[in-house]
C-alpha positions, 0 to 999 in steps of 0.5 A, a space after each residue: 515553493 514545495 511542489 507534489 507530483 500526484 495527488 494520492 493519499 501520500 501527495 495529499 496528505 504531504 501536501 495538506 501537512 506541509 500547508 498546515 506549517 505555513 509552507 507554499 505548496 502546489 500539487 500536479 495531479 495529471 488526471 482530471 479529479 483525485 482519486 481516479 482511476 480506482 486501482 486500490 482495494 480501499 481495505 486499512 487497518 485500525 491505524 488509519 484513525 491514528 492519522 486522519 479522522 474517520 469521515 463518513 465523506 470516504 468511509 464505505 465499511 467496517 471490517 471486524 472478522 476475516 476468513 482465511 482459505 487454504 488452497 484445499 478449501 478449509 479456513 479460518 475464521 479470525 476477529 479483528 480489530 475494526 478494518 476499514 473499507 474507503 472509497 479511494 476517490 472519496 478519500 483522496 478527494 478529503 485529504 485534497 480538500 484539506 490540504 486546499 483549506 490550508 491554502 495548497 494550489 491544485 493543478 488538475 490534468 498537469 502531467 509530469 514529464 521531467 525536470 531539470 536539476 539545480 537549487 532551483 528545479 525546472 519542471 516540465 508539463 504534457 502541455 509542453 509548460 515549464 515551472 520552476 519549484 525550490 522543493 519537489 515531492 515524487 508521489 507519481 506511483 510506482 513508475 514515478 517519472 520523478 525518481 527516473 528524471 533524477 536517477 533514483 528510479 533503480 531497481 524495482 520488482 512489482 506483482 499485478 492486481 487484478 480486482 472487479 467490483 461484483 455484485 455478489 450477496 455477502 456478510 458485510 462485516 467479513 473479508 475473505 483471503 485466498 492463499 495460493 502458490 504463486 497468488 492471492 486472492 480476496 473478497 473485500 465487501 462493500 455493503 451485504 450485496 456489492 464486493 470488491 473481488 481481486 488477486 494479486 500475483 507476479 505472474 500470469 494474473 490474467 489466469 489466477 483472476 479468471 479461474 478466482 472469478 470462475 470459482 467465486 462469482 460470475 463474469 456476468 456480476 462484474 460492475 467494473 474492472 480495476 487493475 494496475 502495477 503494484 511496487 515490492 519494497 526494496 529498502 535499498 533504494 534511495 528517497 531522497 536527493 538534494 531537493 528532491 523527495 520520494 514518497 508512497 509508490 514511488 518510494 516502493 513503500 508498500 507492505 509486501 504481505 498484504 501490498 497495501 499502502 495507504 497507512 504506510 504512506 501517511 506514516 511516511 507523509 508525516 515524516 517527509 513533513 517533519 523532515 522539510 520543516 525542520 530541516 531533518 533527514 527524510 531517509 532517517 525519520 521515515 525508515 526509523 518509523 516504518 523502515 522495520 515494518 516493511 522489511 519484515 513485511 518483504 521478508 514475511 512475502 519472501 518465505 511465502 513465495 517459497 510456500 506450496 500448497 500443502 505449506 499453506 494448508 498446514 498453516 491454516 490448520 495451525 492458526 485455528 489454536 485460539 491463542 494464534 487467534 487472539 495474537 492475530 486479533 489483538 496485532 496489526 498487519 501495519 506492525 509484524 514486528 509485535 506479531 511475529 515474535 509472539 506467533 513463534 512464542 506460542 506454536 513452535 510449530 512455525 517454526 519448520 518454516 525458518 528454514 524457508 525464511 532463513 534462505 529468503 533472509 539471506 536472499 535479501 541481506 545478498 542483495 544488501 537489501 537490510 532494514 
C-alpha cells in the first residue's frame, strides 16, 4: 500500500501516476473536497500542457502578454507564450478524479497527525484512528507534518502571500507585475471584470498588501481573501527517507522568482513515480530534472533581495531593447537555465548586477546549499 498525505496538485498527480501502474494507493486529504482553501494565484506557464491536457473543467484564462512595473511607475510590455490561468479547486479536483478512475482510494477530512517509522509505517489520524501503509508520500504543504514526523523537516525560510479576488475591469488577456524593495506584487486577471490581485513578501505583508490594494483598486471591490505561507527552496534538504517521500511544498519545491509551483510539482510528481515503480532513486530523478532549475531560480531571488529601487527601475528601462523582449517571450520562467545565458549574451548591461549575484552565489554555496 502507497499512501498520499494531501491531495494537491503533487498528491493528486502522484496519486493518479502511481494508480496508473497498477499500484495500490489512498490518498488523506484533511479538508472536506480538494483544492480548498484557495491559497495559489492558479497562473502556469505553457509547460503545463506538457504533463496534463489543458481541460475547460479547471481552465479559467489565457495569458499571452505581461507588463512589468518598476517601482517609479514606468513598465514594460512583454508577449508570452500562452500562460495559463486554473482555478485551483477545479484542477486539484481533475487530477483527484483521475487519479479515482485508476482506482486511488480518497480519505476526505482525515488529518495527518504523525507516524511511526518501521518497514511498516503506523499513521496516526485527527480522529484518533491508526493505518498501517508500506510507502508514504508527504505532499501536506510547507508545514508538512510528514517530514516533521520523520525528522526531514530541517531548515526552511518562507515569504507571505497575500491576494484578494477583486472586481476590477481589466485586459483579459494581460497580467500586470509590480517589483519593489522587499516585495511584489501582481494582477492575475480572471475575466475582463474580475482579477486575482496579490503580493508576496518576507516581511511586513500586511503593509505592502494595503498600500498594493490603495493604490490599484478599493477595498470595497474585494470578493474574497486568500493568503497563506509559501516555502523558499533550499536544495540542501532531504526528500526522501527509507519509505518515506517528500514531495511539492513539503519538498520546498517551489520557483523562488515567481514562488509558484504547481509545474515543478508535476515534474517532481512524474519523478517520484517513476522512482517507486522502478525502484530508482527519488532524490537523483528529481533533482536532475528540476534541481537546476530551482537553484537558479533561488539564486535569481537572492540577487533580487540585494536589488533597491533605483536597481529595479534601471532594469525595466533595459528589458524594453526588443531583443531582451523576444528572449523573455520565446523562454520560459520554469527553465532560466535557457534564459539567463542568452540575456548576458545580448545586454551586457546585466551584468553590473554580477556583483550582487556573486555575493548571493556565495551566500549560498556558505550554506552548502548547491544544485
Amino acid at each position: 500500500m502507497i499512501s498520499v498525505i494531501g491531495g494537491g496538485p503533487a498528491g493528486n498527480y502522484t496519486a493518479y501516476l502511481l494508480a496508473k501502474a497498477g499500484k495500490k494507493v489512498e490518498v488523506f486529504e484533511e479538508h472536506r473536497k480538494t483544492g480548498a482553501p484557495v491559497q495559489c494565484t492558479g497562473l502556469t506557464t505553457s509547460l503545463l500542457s506538457n504533463l496534463v491536457p489543458i481541460a475547460k473543467e479547471y481552465l479559467v484564462n489565457k495569458i499571452t502578454r505581461t507588463k512589468v512595473y518598476s517601482p517609479n511607475g514606468d513598465f514594460v510590455e512583454i508577449p508570452l507564450k500562452d500562460n495559463y490561468v486554473v482555478n485551483r479547486e477545479f484542477f486539484d479536483t481533475y487530477l483527484a478524479n483521475k487519479a479515482m478512475d485508476k482506482g486511488a482510494e480518497y480519505h476526505f477530512g482525515k488529518r495527518f497527525i504523525s507516524c511511526k517509522e518501521g518497514k511498516q509505517i503506523t499513521m496516526q489520524f485527527n480522529d484518533n484512528s491508526e493505518k498501517q501503509t508500506d510507502t508514504l508520500i508527504g505532499a501536506d504543504g510547507p508545514s508538512s507534518l510528514v517530514a516533521r514526523s520523520v525528522n526531514l523537516f530541517g531548515k526552511r525560510d518562507f515569504y507571505i502571500g497575500m491576494q484578494a479576488r477583486v472586481k476590477l475591469e481589466t485586459e483579459k488577456d494581460l497580467i500586470g507585475f509590480y517589483l519593489g524593495e522587499d516585495w511584489f506584487g501582481w494582477i492575475v486577471p480572471e475575466d475582463e471584470k474580475f482579477v486575482r490581485l496579490g503580493i508576496c513578501a518576507k516581511t511586513d505583508a500586511n503593509k505592502h498588501f494595503t498600500n498594493f490594494i490603495n493604490k490599484v483598486s478599493s477595498k470595497k471591490d474585494i470578493i474574497e481573501w486568500q493568503s497563506g505561507i509559501i516555502p523558499i527552496y533550499n536544495p540542501k534538504l532531504q526528500t526522501q527517507k527509507d519509505n518515506v517521500y517528500l514531495i511539492g511544498d513539503a519538498a520546498t519545491m517551489v520557483k523562488a522568482t515567481t514562488h509558484g509551483g504547481i509545474v515543478p510539482h508535476l515534474q517532481a510528481a512524474e519523478e517520484l513515480a517513476k522512482a517507486i515503480t522502478e525502484n530508482k532513486s527519488y532524490e537523483a530523478l528529481w533533482k536532475k530534472r528540476i534541481g537546476k532549475e530551482l537553484w537558479l531560480s533561488l539564486l535569481m531571488r537572492r540577487t533580487l533581495d540585494k536589488f533597491s529601487a533605483k536597481d529595479y527601475n534601471d532594469l525595466i528601462n533595459m528589458v524594453k531593447r526588443e531583443k531582451i523582449k523576444q528572449i523573455i517571450t520565446e523562454a520560459d520562467r520554469d527553465r532560466p537555465s535557457k534564459m539567463v545565458p542568452q540575456l548576458l549574451l545580448a545586454e551586457p548591461r546585466f551584468l553590473k548586477y554580477s556583483f550582487k549575484g556573486i555575493q548571493a552565489l556565495l551566500n549560498i554555496n556558505i550554506l552548502g546549499l548547491k544544485p
